[in-house]
PQR file with spaces between the fields and no chain letter, atoms N, CA, C, O and H, PARSE charges and radii, in Angstrom:
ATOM       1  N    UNK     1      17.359   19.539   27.912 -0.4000 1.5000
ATOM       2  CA   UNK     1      17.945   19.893   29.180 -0.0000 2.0000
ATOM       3  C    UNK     1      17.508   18.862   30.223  0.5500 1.7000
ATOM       4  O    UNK     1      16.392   18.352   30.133 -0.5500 1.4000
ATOM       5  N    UNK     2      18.231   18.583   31.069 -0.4000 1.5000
ATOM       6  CA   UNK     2      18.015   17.389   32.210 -0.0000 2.0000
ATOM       7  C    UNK     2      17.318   17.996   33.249  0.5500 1.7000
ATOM       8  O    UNK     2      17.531   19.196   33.418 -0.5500 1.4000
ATOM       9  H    UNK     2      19.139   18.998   31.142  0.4000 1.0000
ATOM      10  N    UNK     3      16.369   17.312   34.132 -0.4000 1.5000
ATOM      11  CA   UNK     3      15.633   17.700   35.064 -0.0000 2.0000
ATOM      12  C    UNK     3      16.077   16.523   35.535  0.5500 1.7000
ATOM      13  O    UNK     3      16.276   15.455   34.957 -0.5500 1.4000
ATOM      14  H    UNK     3      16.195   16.337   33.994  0.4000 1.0000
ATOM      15  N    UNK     4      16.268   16.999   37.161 -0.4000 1.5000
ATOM      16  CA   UNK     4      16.071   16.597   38.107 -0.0000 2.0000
ATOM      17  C    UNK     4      14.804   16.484   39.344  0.5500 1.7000
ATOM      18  O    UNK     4      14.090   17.410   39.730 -0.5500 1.4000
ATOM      19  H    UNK     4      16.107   17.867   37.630  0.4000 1.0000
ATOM      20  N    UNK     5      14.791   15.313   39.726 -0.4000 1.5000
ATOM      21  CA   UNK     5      12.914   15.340   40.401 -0.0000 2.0000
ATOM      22  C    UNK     5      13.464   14.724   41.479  0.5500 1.7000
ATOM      23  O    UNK     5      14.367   13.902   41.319 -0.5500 1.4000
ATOM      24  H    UNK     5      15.371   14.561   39.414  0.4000 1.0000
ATOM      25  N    UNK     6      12.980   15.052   42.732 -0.4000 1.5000
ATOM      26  CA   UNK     6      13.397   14.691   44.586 -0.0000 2.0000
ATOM      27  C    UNK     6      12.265   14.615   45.218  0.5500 1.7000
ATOM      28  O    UNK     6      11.573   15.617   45.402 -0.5500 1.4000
ATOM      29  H    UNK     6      12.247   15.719   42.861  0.4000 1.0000
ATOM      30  N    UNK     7      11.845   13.142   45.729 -0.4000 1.5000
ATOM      31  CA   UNK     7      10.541   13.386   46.422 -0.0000 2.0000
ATOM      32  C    UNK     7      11.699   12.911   48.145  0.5500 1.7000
ATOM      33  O    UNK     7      12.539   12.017   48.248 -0.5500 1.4000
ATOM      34  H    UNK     7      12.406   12.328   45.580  0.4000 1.0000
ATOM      35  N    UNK     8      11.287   13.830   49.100 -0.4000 1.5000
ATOM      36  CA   UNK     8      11.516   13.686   50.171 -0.0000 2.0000
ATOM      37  C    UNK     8      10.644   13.843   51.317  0.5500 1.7000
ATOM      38  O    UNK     8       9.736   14.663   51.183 -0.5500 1.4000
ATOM      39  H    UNK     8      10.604   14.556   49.016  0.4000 1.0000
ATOM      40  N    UNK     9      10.726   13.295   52.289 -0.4000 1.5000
ATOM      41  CA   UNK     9       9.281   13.328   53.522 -0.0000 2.0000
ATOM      42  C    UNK     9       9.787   11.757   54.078  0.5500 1.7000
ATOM      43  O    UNK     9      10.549   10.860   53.714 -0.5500 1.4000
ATOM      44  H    UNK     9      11.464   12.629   52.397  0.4000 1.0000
ATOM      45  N    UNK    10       8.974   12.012   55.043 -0.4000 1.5000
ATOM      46  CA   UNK    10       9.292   10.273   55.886 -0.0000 2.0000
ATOM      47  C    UNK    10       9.093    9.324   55.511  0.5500 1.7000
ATOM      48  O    UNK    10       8.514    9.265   54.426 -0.5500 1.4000
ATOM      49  H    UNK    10       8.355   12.740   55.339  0.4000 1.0000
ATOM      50  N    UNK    11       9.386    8.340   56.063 -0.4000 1.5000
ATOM      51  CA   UNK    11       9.444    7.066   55.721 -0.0000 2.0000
ATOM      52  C    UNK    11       7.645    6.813   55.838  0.5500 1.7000
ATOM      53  O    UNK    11       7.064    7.426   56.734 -0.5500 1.4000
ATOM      54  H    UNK    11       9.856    8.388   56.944  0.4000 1.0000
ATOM      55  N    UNK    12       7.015    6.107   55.116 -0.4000 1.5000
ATOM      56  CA   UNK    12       5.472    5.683   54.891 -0.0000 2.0000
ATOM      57  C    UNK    12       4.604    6.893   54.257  0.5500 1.7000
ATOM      58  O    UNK    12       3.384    6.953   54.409 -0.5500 1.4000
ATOM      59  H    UNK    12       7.487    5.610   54.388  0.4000 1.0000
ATOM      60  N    UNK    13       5.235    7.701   53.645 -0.4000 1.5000
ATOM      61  CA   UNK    13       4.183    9.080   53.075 -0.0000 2.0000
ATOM      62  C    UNK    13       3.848    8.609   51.193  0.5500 1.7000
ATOM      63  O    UNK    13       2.890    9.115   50.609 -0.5500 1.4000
ATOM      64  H    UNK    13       6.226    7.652   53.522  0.4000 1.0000
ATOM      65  N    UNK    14       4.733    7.676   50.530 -0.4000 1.5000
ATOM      66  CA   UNK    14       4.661    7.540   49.517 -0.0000 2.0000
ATOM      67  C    UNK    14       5.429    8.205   48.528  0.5500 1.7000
ATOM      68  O    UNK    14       5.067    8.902   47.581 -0.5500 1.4000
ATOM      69  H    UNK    14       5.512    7.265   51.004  0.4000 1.0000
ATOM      70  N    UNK    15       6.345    7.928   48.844 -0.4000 1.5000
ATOM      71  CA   UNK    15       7.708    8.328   48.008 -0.0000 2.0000
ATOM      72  C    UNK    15       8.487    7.934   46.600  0.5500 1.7000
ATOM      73  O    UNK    15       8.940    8.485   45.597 -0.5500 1.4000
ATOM      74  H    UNK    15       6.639    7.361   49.614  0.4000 1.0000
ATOM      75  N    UNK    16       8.318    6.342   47.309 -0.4000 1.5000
ATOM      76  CA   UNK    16       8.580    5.493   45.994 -0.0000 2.0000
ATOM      77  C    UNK    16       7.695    5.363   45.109  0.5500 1.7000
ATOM      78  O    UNK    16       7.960    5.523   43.917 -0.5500 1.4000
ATOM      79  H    UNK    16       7.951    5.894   48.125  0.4000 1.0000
ATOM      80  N    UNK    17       6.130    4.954   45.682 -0.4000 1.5000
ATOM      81  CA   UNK    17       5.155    5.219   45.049 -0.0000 2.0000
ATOM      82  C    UNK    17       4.674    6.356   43.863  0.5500 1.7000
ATOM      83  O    UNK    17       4.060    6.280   42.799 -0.5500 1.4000
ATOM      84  H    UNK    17       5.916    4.824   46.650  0.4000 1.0000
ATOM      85  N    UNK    18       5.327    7.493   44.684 -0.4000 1.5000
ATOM      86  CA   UNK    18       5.203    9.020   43.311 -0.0000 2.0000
ATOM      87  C    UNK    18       6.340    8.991   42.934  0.5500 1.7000
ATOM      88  O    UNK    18       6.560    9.965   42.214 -0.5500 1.4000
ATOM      89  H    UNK    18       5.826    7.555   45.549  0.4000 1.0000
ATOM      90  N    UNK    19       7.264    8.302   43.068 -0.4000 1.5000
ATOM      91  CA   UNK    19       8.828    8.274   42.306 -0.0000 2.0000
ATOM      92  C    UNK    19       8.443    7.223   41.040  0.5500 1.7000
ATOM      93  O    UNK    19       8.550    7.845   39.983 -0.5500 1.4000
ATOM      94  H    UNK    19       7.085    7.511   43.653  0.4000 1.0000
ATOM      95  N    UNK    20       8.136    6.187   40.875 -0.4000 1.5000
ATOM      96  CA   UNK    20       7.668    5.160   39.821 -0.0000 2.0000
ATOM      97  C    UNK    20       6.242    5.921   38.973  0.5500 1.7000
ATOM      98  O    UNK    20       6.250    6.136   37.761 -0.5500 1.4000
ATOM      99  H    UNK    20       8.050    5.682   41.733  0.4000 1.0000
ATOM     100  N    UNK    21       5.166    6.229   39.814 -0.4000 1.5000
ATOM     101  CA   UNK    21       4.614    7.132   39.025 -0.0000 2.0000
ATOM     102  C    UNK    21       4.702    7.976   38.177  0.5500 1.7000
ATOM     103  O    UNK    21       4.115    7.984   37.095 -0.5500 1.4000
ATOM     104  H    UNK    21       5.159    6.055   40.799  0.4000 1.0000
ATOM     105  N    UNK    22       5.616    8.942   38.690 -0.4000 1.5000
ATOM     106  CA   UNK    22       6.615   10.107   37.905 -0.0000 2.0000
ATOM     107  C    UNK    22       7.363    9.502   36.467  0.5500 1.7000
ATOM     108  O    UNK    22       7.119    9.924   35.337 -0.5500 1.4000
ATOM     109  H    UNK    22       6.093    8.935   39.569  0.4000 1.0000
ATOM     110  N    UNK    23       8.447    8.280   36.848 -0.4000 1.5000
ATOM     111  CA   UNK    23       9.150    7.782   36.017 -0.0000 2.0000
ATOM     112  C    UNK    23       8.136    7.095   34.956  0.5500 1.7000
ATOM     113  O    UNK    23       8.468    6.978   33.776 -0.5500 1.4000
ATOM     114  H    UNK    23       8.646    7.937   37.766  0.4000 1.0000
ATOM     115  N    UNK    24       6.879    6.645   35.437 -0.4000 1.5000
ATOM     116  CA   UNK    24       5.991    6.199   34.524 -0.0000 2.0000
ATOM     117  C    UNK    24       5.387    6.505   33.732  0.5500 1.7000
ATOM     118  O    UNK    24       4.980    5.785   32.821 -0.5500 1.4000
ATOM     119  H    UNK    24       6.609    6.739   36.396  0.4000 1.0000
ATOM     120  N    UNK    25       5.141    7.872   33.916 -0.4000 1.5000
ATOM     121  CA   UNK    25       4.131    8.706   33.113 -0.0000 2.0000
ATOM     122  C    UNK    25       5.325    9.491   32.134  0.5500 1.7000
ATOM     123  O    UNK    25       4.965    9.692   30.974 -0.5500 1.4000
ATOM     124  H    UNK    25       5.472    8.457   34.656  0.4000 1.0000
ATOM     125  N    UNK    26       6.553    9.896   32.463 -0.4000 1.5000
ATOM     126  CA   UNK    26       7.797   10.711   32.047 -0.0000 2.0000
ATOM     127  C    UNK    26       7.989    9.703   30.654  0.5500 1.7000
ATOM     128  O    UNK    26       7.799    9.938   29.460 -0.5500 1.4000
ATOM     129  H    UNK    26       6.847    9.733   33.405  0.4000 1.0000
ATOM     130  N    UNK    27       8.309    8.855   31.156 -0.4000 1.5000
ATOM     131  CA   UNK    27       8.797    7.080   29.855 -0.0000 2.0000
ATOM     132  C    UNK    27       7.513    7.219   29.073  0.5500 1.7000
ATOM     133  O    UNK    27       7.639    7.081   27.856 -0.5500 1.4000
ATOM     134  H    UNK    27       8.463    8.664   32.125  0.4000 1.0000
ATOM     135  N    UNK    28       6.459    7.433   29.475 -0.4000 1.5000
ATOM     136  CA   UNK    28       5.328    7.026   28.525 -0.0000 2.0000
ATOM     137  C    UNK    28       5.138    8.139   27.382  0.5500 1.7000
ATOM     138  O    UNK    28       4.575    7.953   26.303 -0.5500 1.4000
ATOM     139  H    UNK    28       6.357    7.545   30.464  0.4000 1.0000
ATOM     140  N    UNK    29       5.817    9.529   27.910 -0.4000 1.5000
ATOM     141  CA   UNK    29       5.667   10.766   27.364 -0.0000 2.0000
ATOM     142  C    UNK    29       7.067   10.544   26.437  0.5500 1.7000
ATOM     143  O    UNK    29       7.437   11.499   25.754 -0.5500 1.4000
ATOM     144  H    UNK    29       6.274    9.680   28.786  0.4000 1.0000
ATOM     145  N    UNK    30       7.749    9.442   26.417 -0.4000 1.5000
ATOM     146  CA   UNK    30       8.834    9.113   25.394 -0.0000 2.0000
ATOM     147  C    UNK    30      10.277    9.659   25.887  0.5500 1.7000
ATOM     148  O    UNK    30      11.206    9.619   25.080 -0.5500 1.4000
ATOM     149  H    UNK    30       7.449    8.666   26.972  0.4000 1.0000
ATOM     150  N    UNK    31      10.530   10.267   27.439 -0.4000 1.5000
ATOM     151  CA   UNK    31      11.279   10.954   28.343 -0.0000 2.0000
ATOM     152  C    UNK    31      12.841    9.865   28.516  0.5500 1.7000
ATOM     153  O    UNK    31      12.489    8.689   28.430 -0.5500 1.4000
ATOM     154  H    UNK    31       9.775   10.300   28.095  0.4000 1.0000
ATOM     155  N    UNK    32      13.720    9.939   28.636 -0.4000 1.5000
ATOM     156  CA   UNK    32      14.168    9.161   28.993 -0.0000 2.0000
ATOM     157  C    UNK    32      14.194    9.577   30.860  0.5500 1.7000
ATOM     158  O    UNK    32      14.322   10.570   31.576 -0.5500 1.4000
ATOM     159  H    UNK    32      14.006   10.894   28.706  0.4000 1.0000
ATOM     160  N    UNK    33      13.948    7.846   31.017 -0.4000 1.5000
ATOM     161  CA   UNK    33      14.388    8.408   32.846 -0.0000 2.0000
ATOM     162  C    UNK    33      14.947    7.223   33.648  0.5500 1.7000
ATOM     163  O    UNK    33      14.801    6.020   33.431 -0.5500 1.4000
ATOM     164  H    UNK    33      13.844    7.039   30.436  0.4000 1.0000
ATOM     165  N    UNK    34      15.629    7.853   34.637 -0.4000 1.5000
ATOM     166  CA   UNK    34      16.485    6.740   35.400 -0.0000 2.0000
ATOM     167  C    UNK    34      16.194    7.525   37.294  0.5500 1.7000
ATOM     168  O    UNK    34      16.297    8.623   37.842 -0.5500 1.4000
ATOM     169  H    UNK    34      15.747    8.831   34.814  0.4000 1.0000
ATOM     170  N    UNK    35      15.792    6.071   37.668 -0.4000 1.5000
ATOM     171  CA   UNK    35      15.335    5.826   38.896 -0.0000 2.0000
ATOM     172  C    UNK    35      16.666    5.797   39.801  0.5500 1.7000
ATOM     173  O    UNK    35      17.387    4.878   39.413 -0.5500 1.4000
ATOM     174  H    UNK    35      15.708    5.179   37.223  0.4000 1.0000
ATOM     175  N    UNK    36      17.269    6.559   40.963 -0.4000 1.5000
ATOM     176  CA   UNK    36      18.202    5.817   41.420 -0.0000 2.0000
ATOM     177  C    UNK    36      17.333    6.418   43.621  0.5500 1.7000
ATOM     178  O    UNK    36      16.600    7.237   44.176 -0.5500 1.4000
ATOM     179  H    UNK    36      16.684    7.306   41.278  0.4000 1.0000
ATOM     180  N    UNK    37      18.085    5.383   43.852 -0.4000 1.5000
ATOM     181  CA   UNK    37      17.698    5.479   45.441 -0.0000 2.0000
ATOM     182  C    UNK    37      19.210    5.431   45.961  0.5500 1.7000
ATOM     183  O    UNK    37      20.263    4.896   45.614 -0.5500 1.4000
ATOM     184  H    UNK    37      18.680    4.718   43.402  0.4000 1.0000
ATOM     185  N    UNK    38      18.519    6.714   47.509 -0.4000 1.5000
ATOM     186  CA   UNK    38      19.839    7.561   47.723 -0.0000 2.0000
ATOM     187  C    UNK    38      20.158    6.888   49.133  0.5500 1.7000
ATOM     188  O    UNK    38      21.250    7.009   49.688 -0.5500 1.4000
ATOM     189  H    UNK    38      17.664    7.149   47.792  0.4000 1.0000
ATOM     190  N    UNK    39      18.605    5.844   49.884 -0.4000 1.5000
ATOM     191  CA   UNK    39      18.333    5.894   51.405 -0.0000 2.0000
ATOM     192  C    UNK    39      19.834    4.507   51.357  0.5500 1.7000
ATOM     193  O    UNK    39      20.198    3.509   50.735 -0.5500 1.4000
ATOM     194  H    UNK    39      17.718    5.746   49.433  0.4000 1.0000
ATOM     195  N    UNK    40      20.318    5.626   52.784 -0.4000 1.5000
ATOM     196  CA   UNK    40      21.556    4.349   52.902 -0.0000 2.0000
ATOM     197  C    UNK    40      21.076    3.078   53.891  0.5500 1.7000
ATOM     198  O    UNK    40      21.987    2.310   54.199 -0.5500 1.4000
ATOM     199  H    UNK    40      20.022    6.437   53.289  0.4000 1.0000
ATOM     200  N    UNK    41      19.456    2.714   54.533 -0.4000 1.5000
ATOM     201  CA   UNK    41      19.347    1.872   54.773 -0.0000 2.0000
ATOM     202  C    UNK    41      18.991    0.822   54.324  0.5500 1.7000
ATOM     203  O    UNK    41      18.146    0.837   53.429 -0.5500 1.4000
ATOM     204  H    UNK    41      18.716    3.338   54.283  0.4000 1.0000
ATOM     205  N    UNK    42      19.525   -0.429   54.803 -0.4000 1.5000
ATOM     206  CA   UNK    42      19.523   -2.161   53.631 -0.0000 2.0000
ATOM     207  C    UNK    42      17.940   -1.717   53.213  0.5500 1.7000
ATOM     208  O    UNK    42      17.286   -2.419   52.442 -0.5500 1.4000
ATOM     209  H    UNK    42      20.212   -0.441   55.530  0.4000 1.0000
């Protein structure tokens, strides 16, 4: 079954940081996972 994971909070709290973490430890557990970013700024 697919899970979905949402880290949200402001900009400088560490988001991306526990988003690659997450995806890191998920892949290592043999998970498949895909990273996508939603922020519409450049």
């Amino acid at each position: 079954m697919a899970q979905v994971l949402t880290f949200i909070g402001k900009g400088g709290v560490g988001r991306t940081t526990m988003a690659i973490a997450a995806a890191k430890r998920l892949a290592q557990q043999g998970e498949r996972v895909l990273l996508a970013c939603q922020d519409p700024s450049p």
